[in-house]
C-alpha positions as CSV (number, residue, x, y, z in Angstrom):
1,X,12.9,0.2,-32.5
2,X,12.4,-2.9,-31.9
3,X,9.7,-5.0,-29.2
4,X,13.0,-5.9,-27.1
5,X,14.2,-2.6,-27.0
6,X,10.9,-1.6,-25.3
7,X,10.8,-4.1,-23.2
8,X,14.5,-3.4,-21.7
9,X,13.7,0.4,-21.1
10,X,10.6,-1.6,-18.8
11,X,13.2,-3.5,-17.3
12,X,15.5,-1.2,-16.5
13,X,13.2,1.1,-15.1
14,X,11.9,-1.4,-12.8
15,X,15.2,-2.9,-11.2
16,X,16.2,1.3,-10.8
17,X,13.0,1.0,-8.6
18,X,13.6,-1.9,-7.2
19,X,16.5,-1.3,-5.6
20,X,15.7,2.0,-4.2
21,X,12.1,2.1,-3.1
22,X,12.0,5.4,-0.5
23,X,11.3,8.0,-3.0
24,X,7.7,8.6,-1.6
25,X,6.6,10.6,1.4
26,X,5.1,9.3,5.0
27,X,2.8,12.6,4.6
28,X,-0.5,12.1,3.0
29,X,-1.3,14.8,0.7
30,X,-2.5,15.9,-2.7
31,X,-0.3,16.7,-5.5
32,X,-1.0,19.0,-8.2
33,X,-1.0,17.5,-11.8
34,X,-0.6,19.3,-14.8
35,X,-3.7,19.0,-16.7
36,X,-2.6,18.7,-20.6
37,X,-5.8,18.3,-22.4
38,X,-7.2,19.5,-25.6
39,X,-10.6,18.7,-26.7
40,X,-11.2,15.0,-26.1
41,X,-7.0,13.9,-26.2
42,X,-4.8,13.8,-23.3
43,X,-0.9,14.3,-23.4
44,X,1.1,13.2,-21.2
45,X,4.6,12.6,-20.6
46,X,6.1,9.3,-18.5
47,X,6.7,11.4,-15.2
48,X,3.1,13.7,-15.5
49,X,1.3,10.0,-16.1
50,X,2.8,8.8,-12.7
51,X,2.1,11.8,-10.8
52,X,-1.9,11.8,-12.0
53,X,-1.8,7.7,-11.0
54,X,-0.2,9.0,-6.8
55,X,-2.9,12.0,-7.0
56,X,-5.8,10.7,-8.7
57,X,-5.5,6.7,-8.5
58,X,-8.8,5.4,-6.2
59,X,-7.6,2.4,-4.9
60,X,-4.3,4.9,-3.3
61,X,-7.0,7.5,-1.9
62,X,-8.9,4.3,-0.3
63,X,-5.1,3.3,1.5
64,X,-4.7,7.1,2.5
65,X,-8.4,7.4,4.1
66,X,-7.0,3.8,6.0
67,X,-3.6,5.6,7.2
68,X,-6.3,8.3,8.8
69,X,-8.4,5.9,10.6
70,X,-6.0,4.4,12.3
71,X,-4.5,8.0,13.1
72,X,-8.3,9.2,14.1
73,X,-7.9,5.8,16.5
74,X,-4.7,6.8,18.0
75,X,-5.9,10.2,19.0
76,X,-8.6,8.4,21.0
77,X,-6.6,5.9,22.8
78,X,-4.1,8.6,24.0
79,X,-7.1,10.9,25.1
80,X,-7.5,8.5,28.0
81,X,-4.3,9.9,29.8
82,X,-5.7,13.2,29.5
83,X,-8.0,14.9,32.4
84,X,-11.7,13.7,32.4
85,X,-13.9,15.9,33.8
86,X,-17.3,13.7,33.7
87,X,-20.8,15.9,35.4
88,X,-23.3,14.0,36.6
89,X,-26.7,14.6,38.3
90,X,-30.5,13.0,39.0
91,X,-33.6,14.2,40.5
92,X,-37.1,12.3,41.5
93,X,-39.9,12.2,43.8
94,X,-40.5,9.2,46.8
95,X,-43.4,8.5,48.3
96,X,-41.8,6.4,50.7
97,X,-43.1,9.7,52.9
98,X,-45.7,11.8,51.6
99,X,-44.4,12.6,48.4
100,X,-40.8,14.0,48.7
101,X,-38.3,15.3,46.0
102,X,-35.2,14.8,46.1
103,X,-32.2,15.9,43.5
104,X,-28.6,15.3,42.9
105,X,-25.4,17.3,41.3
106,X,-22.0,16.4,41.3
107,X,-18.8,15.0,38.6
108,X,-15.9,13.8,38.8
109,X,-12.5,14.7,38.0
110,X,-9.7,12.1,37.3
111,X,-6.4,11.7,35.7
112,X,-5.0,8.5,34.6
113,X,-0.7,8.4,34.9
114,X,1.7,6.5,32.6
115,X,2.5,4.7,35.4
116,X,-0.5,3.0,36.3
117,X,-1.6,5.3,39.0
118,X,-5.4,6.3,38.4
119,X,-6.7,9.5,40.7
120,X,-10.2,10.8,40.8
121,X,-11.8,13.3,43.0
122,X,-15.3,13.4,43.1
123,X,-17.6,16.8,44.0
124,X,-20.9,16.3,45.3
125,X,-24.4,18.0,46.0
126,X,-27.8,17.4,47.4
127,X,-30.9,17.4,49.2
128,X,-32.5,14.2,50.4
129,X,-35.8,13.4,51.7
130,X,-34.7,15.1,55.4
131,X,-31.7,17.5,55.1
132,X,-29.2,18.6,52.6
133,X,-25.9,16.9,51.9
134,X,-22.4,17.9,50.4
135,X,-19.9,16.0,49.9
136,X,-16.1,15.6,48.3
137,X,-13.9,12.5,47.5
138,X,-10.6,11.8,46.6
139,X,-9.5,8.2,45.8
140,X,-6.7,6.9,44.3
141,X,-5.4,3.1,43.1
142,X,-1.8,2.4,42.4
143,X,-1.1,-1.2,41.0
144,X,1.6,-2.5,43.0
145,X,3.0,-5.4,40.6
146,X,1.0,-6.1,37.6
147,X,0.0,-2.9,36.2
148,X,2.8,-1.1,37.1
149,X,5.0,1.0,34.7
150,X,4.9,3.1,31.2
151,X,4.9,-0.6,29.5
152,X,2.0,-1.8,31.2
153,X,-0.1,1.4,31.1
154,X,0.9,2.5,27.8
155,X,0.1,-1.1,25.6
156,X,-3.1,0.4,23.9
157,X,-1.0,3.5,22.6
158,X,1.8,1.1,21.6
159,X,-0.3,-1.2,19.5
160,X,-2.5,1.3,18.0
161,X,1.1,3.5,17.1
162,X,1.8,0.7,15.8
163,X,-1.3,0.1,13.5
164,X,-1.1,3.6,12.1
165,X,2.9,2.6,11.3
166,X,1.5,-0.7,9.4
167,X,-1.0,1.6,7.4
168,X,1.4,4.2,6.7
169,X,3.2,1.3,5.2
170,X,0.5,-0.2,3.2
171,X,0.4,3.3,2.1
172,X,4.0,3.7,0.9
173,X,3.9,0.1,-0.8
174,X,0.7,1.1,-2.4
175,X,2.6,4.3,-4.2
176,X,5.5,2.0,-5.1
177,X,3.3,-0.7,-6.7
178,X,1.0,2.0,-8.3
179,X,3.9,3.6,-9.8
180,X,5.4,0.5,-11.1
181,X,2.0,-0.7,-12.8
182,X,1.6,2.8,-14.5
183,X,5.3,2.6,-15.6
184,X,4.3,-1.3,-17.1
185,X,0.8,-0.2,-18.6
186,X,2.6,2.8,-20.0
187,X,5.1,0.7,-21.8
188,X,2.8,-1.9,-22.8
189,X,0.7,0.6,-24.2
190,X,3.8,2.3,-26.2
191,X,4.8,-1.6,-27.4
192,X,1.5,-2.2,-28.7
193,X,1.3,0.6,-30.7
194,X,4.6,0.4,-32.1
195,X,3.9,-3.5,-32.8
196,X,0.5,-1.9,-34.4
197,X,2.5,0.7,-36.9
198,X,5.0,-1.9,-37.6
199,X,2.6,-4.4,-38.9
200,X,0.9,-2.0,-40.4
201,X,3.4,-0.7,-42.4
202,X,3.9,-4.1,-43.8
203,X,0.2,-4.1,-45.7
204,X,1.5,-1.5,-48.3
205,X,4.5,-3.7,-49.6
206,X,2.2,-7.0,-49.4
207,X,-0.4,-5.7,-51.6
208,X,2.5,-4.5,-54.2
209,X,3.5,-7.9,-53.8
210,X,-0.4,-9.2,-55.0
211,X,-0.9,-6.9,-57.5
212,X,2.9,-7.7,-59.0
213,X,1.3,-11.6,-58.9
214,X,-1.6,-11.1,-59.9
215,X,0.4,-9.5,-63.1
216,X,2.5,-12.4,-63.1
217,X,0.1,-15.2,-63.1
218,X,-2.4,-13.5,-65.8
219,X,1.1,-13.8,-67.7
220,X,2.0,-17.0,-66.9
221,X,5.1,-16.6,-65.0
222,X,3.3,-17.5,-61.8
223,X,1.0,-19.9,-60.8
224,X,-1.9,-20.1,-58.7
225,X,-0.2,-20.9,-55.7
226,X,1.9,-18.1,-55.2
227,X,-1.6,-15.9,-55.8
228,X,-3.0,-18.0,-52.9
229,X,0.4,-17.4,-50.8
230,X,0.1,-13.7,-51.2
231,X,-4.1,-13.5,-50.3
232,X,-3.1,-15.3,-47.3
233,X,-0.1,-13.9,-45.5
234,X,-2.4,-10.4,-46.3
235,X,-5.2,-12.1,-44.4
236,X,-2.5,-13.4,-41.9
237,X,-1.3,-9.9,-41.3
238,X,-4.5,-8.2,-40.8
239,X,-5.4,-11.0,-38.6
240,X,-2.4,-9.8,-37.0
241,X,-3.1,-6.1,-36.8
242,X,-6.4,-6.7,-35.3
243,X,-5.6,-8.5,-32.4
244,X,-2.7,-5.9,-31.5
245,X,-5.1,-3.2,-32.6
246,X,-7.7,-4.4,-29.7
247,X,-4.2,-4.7,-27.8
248,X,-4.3,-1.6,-27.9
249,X,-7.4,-0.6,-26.9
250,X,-6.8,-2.5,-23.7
251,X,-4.1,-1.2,-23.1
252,X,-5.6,2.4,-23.0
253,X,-8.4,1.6,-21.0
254,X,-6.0,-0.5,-18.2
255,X,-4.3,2.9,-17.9
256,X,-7.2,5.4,-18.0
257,X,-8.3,3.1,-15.1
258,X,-5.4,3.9,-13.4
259,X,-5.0,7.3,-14.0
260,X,-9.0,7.6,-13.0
261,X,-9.7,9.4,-16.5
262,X,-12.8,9.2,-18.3
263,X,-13.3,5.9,-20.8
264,X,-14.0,8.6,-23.6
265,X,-11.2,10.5,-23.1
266,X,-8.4,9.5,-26.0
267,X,-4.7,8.9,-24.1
268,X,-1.5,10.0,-26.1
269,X,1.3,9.1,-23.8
270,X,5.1,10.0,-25.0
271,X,7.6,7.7,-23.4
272,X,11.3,7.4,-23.8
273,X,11.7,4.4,-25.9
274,X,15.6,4.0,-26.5
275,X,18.0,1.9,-24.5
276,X,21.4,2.3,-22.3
277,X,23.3,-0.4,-20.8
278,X,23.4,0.3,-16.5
279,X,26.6,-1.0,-15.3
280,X,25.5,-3.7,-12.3
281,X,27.2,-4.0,-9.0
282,X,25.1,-6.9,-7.1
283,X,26.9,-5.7,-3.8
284,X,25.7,-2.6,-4.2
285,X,22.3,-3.6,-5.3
286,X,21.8,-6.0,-2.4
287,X,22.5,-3.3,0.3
288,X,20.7,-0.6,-1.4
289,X,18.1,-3.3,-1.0
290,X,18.5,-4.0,2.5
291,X,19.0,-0.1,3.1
292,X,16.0,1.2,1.6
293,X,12.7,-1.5,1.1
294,X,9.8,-1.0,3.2
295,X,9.2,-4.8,3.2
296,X,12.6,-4.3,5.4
297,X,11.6,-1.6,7.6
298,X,8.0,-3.1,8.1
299,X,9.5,-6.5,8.9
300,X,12.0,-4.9,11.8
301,X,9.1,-3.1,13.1
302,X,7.0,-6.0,13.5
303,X,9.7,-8.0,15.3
304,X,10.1,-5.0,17.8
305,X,6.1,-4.7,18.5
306,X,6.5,-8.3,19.0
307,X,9.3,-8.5,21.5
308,X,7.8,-5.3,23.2
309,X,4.5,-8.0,23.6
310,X,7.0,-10.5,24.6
311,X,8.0,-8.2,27.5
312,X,4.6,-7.4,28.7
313,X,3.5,-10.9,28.6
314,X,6.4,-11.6,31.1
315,X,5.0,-8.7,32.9
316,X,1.8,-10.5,33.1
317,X,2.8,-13.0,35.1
318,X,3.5,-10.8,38.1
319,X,0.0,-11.4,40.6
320,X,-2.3,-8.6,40.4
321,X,-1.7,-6.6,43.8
322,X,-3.3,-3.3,43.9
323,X,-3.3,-0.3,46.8
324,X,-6.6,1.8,46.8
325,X,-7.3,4.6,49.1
326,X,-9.7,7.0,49.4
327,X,-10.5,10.3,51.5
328,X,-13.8,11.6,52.3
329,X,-15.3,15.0,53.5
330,X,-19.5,14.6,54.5
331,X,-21.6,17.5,55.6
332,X,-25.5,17.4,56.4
333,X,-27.5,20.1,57.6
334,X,-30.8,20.8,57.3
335,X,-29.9,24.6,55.7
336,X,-28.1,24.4,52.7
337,X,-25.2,26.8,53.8
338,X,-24.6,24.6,57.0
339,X,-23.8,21.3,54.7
340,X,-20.3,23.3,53.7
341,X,-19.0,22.9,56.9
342,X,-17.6,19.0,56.2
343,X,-17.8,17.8,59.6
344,X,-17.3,14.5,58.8
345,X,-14.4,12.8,57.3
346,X,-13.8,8.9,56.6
347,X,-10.3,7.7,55.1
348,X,-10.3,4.0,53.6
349,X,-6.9,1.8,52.5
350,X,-7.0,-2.1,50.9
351,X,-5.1,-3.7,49.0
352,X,-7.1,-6.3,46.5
353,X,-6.2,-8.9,44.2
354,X,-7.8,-11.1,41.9
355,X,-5.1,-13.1,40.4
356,X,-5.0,-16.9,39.4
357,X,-2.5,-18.4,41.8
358,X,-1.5,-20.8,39.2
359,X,-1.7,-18.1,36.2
360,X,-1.8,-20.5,33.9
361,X,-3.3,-18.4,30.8
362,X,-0.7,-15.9,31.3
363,X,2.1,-18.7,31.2
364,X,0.6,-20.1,28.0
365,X,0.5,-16.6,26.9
366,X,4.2,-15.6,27.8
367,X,5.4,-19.2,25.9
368,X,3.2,-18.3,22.3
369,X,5.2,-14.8,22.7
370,X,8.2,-15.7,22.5
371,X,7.6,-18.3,19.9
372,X,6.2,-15.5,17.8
373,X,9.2,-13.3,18.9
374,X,11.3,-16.4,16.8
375,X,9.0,-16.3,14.1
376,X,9.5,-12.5,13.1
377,X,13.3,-13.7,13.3
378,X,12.6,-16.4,11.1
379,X,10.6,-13.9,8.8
380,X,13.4,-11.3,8.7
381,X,15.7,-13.8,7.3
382,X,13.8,-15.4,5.0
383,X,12.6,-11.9,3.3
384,X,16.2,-10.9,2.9
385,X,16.8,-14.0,1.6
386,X,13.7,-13.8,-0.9
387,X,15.1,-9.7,-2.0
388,X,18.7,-10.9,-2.6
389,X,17.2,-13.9,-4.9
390,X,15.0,-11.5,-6.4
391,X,17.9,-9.1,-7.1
392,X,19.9,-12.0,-9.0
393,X,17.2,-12.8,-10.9
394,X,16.0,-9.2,-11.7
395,X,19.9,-8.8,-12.6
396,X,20.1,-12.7,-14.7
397,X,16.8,-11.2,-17.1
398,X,18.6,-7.8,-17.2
399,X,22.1,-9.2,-18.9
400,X,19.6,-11.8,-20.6
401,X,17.4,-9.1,-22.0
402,X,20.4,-7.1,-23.4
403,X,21.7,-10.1,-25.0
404,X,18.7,-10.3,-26.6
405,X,18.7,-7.4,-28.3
406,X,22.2,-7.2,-29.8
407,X,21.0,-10.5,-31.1
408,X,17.9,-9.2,-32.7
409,X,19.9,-6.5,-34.0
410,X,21.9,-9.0,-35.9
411,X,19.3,-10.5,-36.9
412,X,17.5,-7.6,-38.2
413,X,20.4,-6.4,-40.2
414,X,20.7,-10.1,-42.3
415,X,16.6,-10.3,-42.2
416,X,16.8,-7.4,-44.2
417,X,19.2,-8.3,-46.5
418,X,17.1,-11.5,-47.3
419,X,14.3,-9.3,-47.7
420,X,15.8,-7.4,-50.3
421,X,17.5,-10.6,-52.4
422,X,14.3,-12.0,-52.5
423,X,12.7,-9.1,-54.1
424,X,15.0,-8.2,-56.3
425,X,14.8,-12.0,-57.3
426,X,11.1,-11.9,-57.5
427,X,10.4,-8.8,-59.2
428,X,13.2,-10.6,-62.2
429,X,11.0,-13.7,-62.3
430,X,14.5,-15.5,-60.9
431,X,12.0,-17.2,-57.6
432,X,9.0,-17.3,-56.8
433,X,7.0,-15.4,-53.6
434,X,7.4,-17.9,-51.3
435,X,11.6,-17.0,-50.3
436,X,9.7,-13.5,-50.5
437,X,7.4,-14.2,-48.1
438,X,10.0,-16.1,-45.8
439,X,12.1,-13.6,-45.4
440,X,9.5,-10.6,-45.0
441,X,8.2,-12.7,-41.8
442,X,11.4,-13.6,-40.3
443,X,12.0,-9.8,-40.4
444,X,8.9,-9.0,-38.8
């Protein structure tokens, strides 16, 4: 099998992903791995290698642990529509007359609406320097313009939904690229070694080709230079299987790193190495494309968090009116039971505002919105653009790639028929190693 042949399997693999990217989960969760171990050696097949990269992989648990902060900070924003219920209390001594105590008890309980409305009512209890004191308050502000409506209220939530959407998307993207570099390093790691054996296997037939010149020129029938020629392609060779040999080794730890497996352990990995031709429909690769890529999906999203900004900007520039009122009920007594009664009661209504009459912030603000609502536009276009040119070109290398190899396929059948003329020629004394040597490198 040769080099190209591994390196179309690779590339058909990859534009099969490409083109149809959802095959992860939202959920965060561990998978269970087969553990195939004996001794010191690890087996694995293609598919049990990517599932140890999504369970094991550290840099993916780092993007999950991300997806659950911002889920840990969602929780806490949308806890501030719940009801709080806060106590509070103080106690000391004045001297202002002789030396008097005095204490404090009381809380609060308030409820903030989706529409803007905020009520509280406040319980209270006490005993001054004189007499005893109770008291209970309701108050309650409603923003008349600004302020008003789910929109208004609910931004936090919104933005911080939105985060844990972005991180569950860095999450996704994160799977998809991990399983695309195990797939590579898995490959690379199979073409090494088979690069390795092949080179290999072409010492033994070398060094039958010294030994048979070494006869030769102790004869006479060859000369010094094809003894040199023979020393030196054997040096060339080895030169050759060292470098793929550290290749290798590379290769094995690149994908023990991914796999988070111990640098000792030894990795045997058994991959499907032949190739099939995949019959290509652009059209049908360009809106699987469109259908399926989180880049898509992440990009729409964005432009809708960004118009939804755009509308609350525009809301913004509405002045900031605002109706608070508030009810009262006082009792003092100098018994404690007696402060119960309430028999005083004071009811208070204002409307405030503290808005720029120009608003000139929130204009600049409302403008930069909308030009960011035409730069996600811009961005939208522009990625499908970038997917359907990556598509052609992914598609251009595919047909390129297979061309290749029924080239190569030619070319190994007449290598090999040089190879053999020249050795049968050689081993008559009819030519001399070089058209040996020749033709056993144009094969390789």
């Amino acid at each position: 099998m040769s080099k190209y042949k591994f390196f179309m399997r690779n590339f058909t693999f990859f534009i099969c992903l490409i083109t149809s990217l959802v095959f992860v989960e939202s959920e965060i969760h561990c998978r269970e791995v087969p553990d195939n171990r004996e001794g010191d050696v690890i087996r694995l097949s293609l598919l049990e290698a990517i599932e140890m990269a999504l369970a094991k992989n550290r840099n993916l648990q780092s993007s999950a642990f991300s997806v659950k902060s911002q889920e840990v900070s969602l929780g806490a924003v949308e806890s501030d529509f719940d009801i709080k219920i806060s106590p509070m209390g103080e106690a000391g001594v004045s001297s202002s007359r002789g030396q008097d105590s005095s204490w404090s008890v009381g809380g609060e309980v308030s409820k903030r609406f989706t529409t803007g409305i905020k009520v509280g009512l406040s319980p209270s209890l006490g005993r001054g320097e004189e007499d005893f004191n109770a008291g209970l308050n309701l108050k309650v502000e409603v923003p008349l313009m600004r302020g008003w409506g789910e929109e208004k209220s609910l931004d936090p939530v919104y933005s911080s939904r939105y985060g844990v959407s972005e991180a569950r998307y860095s999450y996704q993207l994160s799977q998809v690229n991990l399983v695309l570099e195990t797939v590579q390093a898995v490959y690379d790691l199979a073409g090494s070694r088979e690069e390795a054996r092949i080179i290999g296997e072409q010492l033994v037939p070398l060094k039958e080709q010294l030994l048979v010149t070494e006869v030769k020129e102790r004869a006479g029938v060859a000369d010094r230079m094809d003894l040199y020629r023979s020393q030196l392609q054997i040096k060339g060779v080895q030169g050759n299987l060292s470098t793929v040999r550290e290749q290798v080794k590379n290769g094995e730890d690149r994908l023990k790193r991914i796999l988070a497996l111990p640098m000792e352990k030894k990795l045997l990995i058994e991959v499907p190495i032949d190739y099939e031709e995949v019959e290509i429909d652009l059209d049908l690769f360009i809106s699987t494309a469109f259908e399926n890529r989180i880049e898509i999906r992440r990009k729409k999203e964005a432009l809708a968090e960004q118009k939804r900004k755009n509308r609350l900007a525009e809301h913004n520039l509405q002045p900031d009116l605002r109706l608070k009122a508030g009810y009262d009920r006082l009792g003092y007594s100098d018994t404690f039971g007696d402060s119960f009664r309430f028999n005083e009661e004071l009811w208070t209504v204002r409307l405030s505002s503290s808005t720029d009459l120009a608003r000139s912030s929130e204009h600049a603000a409302y403008e930069q919105s909308r030009l960011a609502v035409r730069q996600e536009e811009l961005s939208l276009e522009g990625l499908r653009e970038q997917i359907v040119q990556e598509i052609r070109s992914r598609i251009n290398g595919l047909q390129k790639a297979g061309e290749q190899i029924r080239i190569n396929e030619g070319r190994v059948i007449d290598s090999t028929g040089k190879l053999r003329l020249a050795d049968v020629k050689f081993r008559f004394g009819e030519a001399n190693n070089f058209d040996l040597t020749q033709a056993r490198s144009e094969l390789q």
